[in-house]
VEXLO-716629 format. One record per atom (N, C-alpha, C, CB): x, y, z; residue number from 1; atom name. Coordinates in steps of 0.2 Angstrom, whole numbers, plus 2048, in hexadecimal, padded with zeros to 3 digits. Glycine has a CB too. Example, Ala and Ser with C-alpha at 12.3 -4.5 7.8 and 13.67 -1.06 7.14 Angstrom:
<timis>
+-----+-----+-----+------+------+
|   X |   Y |   Z | tiro | paro |
+-----+-----+-----+------+------+
| 842 | 7E4 | 827 |    1 |    N |
| 83E | 7EA | 827 |    1 |   CA |
| 842 | 7F0 | 827 |    1 |    C |
| 839 | 7EA | 82D |    1 |   CB |
| 840 | 7F5 | 823 |    2 |    N |
| 844 | 7FB | 824 |    2 |   CA |
| 840 | 800 | 827 |    2 |    C |
| 846 | 7FD | 81D |    2 |   CB |
+-----+-----+-----+------+------+
</timis>
This chain:
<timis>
+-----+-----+-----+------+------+
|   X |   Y |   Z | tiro | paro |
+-----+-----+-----+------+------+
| EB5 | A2E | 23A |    1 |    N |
| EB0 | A32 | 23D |    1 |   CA |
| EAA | A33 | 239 |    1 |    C |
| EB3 | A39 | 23F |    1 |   CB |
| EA5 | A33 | 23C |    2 |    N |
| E9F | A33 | 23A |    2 |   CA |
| E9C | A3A | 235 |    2 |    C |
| E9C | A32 | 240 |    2 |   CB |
| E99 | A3A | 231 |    3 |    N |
| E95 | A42 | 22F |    3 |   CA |
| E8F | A43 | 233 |    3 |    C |
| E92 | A44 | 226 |    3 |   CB |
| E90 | A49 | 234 |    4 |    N |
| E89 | A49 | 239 |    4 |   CA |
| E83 | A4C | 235 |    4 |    C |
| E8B | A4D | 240 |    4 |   CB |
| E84 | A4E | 22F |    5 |    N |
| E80 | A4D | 22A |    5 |   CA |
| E7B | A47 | 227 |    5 |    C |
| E84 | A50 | 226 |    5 |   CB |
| E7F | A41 | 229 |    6 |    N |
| E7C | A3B | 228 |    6 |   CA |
| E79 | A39 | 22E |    6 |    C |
| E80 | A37 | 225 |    6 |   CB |
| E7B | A39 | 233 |    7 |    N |
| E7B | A38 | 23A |    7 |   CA |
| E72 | A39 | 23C |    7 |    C |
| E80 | A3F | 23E |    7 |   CB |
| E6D | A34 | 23E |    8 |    N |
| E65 | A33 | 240 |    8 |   CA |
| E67 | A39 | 247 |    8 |    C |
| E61 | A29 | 242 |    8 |   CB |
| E61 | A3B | 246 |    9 |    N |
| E5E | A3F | 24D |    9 |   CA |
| E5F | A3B | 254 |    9 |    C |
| E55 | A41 | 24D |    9 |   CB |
| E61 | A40 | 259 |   10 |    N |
| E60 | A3B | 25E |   10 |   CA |
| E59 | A3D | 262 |   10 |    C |
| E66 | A3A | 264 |   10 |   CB |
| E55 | A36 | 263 |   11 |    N |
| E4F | A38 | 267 |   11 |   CA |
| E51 | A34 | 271 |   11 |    C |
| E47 | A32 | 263 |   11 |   CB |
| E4E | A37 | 272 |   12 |    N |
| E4C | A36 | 27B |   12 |   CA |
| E46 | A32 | 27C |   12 |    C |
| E4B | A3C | 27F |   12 |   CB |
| E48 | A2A | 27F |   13 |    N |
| E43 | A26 | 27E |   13 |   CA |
| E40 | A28 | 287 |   13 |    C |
| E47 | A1E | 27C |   13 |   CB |
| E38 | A27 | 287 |   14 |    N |
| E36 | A28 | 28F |   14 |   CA |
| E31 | A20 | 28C |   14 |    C |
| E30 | A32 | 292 |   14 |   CB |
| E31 | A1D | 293 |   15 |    N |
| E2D | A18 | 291 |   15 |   CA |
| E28 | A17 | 298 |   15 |    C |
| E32 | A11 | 28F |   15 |   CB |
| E22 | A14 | 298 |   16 |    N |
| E1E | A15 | 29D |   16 |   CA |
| E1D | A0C | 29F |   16 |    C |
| E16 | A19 | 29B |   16 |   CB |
| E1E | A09 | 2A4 |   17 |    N |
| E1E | A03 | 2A5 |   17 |   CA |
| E17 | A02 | 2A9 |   17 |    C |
| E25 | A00 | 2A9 |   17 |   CB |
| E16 | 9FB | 2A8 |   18 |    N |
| E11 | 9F7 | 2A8 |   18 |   CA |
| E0E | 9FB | 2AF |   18 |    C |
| E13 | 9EF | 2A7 |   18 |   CB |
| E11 | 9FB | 2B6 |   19 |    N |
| E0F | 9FC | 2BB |   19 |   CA |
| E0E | A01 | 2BD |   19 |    C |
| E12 | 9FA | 2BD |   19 |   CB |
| E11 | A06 | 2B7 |   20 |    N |
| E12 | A0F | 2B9 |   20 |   CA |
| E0E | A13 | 2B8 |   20 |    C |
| E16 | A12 | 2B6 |   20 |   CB |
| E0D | A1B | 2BB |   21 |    N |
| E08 | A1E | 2B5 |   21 |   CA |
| E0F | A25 | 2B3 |   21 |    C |
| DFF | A23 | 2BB |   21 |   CB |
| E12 | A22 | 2B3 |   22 |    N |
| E16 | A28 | 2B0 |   22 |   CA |
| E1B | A27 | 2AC |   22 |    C |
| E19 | A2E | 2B4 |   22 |   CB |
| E1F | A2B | 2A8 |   23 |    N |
| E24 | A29 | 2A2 |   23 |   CA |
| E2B | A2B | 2A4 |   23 |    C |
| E23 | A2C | 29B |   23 |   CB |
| E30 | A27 | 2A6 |   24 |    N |
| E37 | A28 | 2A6 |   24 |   CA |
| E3C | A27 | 2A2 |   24 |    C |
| E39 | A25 | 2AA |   24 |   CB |
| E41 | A29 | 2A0 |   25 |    N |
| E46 | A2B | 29B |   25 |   CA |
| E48 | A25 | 29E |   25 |    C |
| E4B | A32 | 29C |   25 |   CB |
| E4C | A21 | 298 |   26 |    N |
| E4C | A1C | 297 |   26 |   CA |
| E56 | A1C | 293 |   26 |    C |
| E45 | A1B | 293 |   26 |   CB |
| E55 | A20 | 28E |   27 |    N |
| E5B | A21 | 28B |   27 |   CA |
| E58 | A24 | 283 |   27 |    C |
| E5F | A18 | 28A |   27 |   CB |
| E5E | A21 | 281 |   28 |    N |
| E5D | A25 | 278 |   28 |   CA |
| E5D | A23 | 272 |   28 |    C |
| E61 | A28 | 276 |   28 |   CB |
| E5A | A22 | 26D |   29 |    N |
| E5B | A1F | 266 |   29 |   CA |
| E5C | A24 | 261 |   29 |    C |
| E57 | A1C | 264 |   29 |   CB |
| E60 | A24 | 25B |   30 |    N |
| E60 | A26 | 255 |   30 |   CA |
| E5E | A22 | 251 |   30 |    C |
| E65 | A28 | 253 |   30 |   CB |
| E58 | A27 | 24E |   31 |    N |
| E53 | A26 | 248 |   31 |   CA |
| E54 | A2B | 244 |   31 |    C |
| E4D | A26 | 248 |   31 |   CB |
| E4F | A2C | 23D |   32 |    N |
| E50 | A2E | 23A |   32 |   CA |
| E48 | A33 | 239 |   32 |    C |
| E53 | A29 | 236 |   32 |   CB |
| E44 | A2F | 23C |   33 |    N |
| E3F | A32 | 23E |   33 |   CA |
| E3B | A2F | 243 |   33 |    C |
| E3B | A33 | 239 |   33 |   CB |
| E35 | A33 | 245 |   34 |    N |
| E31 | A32 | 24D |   34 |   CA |
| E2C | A2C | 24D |   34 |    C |
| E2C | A39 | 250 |   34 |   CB |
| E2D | A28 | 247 |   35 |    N |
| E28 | A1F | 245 |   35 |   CA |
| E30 | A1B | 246 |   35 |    C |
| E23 | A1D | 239 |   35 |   CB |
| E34 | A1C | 246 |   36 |    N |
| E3A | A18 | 243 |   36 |   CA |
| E3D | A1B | 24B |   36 |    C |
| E3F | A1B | 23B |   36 |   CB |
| E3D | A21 | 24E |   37 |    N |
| E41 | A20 | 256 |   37 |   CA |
| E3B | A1D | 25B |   37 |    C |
| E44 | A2A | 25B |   37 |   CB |
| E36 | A1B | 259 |   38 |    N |
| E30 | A16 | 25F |   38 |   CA |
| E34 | A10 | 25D |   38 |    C |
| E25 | A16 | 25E |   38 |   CB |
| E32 | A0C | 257 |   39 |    N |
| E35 | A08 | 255 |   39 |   CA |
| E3A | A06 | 259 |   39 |    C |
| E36 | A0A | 24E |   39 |   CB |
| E42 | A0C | 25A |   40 |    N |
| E46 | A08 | 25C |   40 |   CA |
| E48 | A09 | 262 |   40 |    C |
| E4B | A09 | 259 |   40 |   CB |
| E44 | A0D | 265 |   41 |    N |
| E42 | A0D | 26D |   41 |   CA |
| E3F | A08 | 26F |   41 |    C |
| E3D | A12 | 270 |   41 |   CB |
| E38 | A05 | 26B |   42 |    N |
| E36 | 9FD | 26D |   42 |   CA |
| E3C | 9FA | 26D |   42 |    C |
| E30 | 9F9 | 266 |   42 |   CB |
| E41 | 9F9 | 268 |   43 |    N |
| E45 | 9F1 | 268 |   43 |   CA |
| E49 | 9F3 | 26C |   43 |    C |
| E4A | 9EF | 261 |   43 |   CB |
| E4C | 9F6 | 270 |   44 |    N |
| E51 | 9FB | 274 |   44 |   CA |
| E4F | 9FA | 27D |   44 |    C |
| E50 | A04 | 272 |   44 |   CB |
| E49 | 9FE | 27D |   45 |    N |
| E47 | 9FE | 283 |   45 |   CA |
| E42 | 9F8 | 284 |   45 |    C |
| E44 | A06 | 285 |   45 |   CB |
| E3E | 9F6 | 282 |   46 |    N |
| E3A | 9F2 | 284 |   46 |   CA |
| E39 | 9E9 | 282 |   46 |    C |
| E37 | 9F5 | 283 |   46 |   CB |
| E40 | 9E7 | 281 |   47 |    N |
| E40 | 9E2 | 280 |   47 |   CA |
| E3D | 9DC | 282 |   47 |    C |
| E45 | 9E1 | 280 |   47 |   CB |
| E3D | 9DD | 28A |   48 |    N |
| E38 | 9D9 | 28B |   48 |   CA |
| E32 | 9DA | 28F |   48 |    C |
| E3A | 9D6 | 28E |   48 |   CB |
| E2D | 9DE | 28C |   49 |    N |
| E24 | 9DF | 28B |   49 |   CA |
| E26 | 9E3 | 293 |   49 |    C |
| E1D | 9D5 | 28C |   49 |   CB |
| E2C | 9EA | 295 |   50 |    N |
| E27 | 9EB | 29A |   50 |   CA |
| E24 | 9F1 | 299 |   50 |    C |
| E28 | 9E9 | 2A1 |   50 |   CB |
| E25 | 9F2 | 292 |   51 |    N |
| E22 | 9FC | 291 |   51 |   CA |
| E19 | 9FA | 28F |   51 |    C |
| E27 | A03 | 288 |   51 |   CB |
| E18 | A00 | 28F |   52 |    N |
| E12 | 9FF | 28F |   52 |   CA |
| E0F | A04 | 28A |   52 |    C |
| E0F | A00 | 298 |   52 |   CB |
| E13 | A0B | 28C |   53 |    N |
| E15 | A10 | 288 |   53 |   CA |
| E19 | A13 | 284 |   53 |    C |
| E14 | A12 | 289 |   53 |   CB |
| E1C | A15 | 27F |   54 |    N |
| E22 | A19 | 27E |   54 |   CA |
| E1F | A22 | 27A |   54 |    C |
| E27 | A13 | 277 |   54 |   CB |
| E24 | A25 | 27D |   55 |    N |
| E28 | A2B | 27A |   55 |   CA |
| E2C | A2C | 27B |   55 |    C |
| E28 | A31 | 27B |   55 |   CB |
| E2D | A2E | 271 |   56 |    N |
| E36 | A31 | 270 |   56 |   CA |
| E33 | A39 | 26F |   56 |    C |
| E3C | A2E | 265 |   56 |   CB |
| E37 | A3A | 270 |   57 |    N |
| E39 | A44 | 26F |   57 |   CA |
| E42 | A46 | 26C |   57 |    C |
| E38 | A48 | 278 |   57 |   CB |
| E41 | A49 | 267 |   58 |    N |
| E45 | A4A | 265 |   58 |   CA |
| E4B | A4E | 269 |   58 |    C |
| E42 | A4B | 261 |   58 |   CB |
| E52 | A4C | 26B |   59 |    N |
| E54 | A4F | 270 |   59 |   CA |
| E58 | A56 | 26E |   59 |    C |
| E58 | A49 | 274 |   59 |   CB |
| E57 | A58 | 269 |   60 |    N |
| E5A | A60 | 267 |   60 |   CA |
| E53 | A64 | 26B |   60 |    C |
| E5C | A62 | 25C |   60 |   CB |
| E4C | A61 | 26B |   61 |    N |
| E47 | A65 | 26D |   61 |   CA |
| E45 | A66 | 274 |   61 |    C |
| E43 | A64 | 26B |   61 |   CB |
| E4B | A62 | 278 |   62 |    N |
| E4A | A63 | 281 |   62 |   CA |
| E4D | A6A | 281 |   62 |    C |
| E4E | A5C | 287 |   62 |   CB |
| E4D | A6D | 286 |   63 |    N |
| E4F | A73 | 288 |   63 |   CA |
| E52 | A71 | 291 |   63 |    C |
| E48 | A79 | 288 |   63 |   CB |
| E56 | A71 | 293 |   64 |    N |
| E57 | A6F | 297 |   64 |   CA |
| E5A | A73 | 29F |   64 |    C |
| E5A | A6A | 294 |   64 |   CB |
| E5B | A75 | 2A3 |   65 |    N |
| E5D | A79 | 2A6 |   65 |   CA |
| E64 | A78 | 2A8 |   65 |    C |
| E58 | A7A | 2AC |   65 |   CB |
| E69 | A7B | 2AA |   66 |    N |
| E70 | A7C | 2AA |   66 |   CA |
| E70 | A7A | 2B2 |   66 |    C |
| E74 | A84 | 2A6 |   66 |   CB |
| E72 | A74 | 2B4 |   67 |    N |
| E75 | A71 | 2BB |   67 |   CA |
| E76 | A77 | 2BF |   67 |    C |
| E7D | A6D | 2BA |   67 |   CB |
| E7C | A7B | 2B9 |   68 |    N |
| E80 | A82 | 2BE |   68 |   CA |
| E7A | A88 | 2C0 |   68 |    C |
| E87 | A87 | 2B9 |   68 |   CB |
| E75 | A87 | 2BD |   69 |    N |
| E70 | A8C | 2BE |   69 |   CA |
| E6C | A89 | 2C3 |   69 |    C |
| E6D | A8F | 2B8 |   69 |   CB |
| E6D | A85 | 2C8 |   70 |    N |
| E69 | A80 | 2CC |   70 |   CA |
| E64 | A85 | 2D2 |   70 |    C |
| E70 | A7B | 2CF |   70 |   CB |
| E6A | A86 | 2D5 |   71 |    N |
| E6A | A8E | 2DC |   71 |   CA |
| E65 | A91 | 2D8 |   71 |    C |
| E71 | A95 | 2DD |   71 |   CB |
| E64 | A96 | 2D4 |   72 |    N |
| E62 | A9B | 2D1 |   72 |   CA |
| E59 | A9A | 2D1 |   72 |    C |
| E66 | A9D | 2CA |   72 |   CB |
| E5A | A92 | 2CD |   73 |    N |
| E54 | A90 | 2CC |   73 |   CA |
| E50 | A8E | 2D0 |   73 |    C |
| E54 | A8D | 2CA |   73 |   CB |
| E53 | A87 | 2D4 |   74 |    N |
| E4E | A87 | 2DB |   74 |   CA |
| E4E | A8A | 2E0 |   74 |    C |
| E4E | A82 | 2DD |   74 |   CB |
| E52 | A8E | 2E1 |   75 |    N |
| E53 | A91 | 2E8 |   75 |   CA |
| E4A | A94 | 2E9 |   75 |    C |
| E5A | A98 | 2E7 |   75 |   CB |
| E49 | A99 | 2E4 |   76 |    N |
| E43 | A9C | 2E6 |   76 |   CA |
| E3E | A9A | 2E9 |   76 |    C |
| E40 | A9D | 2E3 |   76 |   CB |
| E3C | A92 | 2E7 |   77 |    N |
| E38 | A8E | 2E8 |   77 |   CA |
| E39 | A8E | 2F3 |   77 |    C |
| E3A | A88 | 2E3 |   77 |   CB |
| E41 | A8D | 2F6 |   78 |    N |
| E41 | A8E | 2FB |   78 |   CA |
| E3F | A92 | 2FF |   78 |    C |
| E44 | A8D | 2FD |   78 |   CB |
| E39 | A98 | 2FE |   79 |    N |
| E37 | A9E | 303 |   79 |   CA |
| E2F | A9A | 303 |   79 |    C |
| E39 | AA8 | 2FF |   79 |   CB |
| E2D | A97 | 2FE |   80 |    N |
| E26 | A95 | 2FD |   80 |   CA |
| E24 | A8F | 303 |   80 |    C |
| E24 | A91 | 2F4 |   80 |   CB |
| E23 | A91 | 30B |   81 |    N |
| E23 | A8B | 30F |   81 |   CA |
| E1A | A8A | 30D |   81 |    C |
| E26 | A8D | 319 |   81 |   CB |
| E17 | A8C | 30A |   82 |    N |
| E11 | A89 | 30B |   82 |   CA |
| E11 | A82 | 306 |   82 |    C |
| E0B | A8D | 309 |   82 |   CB |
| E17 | A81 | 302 |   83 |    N |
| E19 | A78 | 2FD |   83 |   CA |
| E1C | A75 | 303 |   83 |    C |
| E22 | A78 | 2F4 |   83 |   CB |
| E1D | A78 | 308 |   84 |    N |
| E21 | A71 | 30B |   84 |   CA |
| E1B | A6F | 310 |   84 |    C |
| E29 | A73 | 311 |   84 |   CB |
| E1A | A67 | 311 |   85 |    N |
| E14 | A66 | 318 |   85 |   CA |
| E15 | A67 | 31D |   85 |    C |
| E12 | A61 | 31A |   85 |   CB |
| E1A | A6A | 320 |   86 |    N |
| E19 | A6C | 328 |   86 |   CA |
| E18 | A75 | 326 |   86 |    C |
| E23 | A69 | 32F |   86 |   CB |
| E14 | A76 | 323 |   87 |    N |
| E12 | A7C | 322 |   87 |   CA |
| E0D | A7C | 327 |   87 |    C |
| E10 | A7F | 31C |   87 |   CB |
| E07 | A76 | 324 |   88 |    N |
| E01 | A76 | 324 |   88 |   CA |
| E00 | A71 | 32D |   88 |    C |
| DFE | A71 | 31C |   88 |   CB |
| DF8 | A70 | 330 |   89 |    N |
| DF8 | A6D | 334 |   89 |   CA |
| DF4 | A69 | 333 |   89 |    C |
| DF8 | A6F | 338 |   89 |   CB |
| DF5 | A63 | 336 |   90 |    N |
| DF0 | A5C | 335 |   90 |   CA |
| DEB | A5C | 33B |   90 |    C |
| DF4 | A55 | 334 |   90 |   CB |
| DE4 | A5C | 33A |   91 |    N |
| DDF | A5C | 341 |   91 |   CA |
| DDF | A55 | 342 |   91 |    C |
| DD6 | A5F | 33F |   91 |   CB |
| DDE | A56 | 34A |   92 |    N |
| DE1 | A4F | 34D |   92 |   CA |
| DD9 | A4A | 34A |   92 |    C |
| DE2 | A4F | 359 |   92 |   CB |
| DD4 | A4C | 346 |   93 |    N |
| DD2 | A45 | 347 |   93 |   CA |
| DD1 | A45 | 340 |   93 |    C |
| DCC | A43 | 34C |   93 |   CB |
| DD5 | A47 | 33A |   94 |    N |
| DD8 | A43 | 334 |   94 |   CA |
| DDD | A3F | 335 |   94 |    C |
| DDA | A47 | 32F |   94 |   CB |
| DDD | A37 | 332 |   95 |    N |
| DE1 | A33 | 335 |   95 |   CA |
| DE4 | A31 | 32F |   95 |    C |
| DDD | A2D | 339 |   95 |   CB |
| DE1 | A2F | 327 |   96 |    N |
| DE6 | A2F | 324 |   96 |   CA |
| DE3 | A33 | 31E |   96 |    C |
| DE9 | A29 | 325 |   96 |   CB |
| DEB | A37 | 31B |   97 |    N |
| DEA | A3A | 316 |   97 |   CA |
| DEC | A39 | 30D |   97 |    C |
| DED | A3F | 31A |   97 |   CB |
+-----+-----+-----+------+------+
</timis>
């Protein structure tokens, strides 16, 4: 078994591809620091040329919300009908939006 005293950080790799404007989770590397987890996010995730961008973040520093607290959380959001589009009406001589 391993020490986890000796044990690199784990970072959370998001990578932005060539065609994209946004960054997706990708997976994970252990480094030892945030020059050395890009490093191994490049050799990992983007072997062949299609990132464009990378972020690691360190994954002890996500905060993340608990599945089971799911209900509690979005529910609220379901009384707000002015987020949904059939709130709103479309005048018949806008054609496209």
């Amino acid at each position: 078994m391993s020490d986890p005293k000796k044990e690199w950080p784990l970072w959370e790799v998001f990578v932005r591809g060539k065609g994209g404007l946004s960054h997706r989770h990708v997976g994970s590397v252990h480094a030892a620091d945030a020059k050395m987890a890009v490093e191994h996010a490049r050799d990992t995730y983007t072997r062949r040329l299609e990132g464009v961008s990378l972020w690691v973040v360190p994954s002890a520093e996500i905060t993340a919300s608990d599945p089971g607290d799911a209900a509690a959380l979005f529910e609220p959001a379901e009384d707000k009908v002015y987020r949904h589009p059939t709130f709103y009406s479309i005048p018949d001589h806008i054609k496209h939006l």
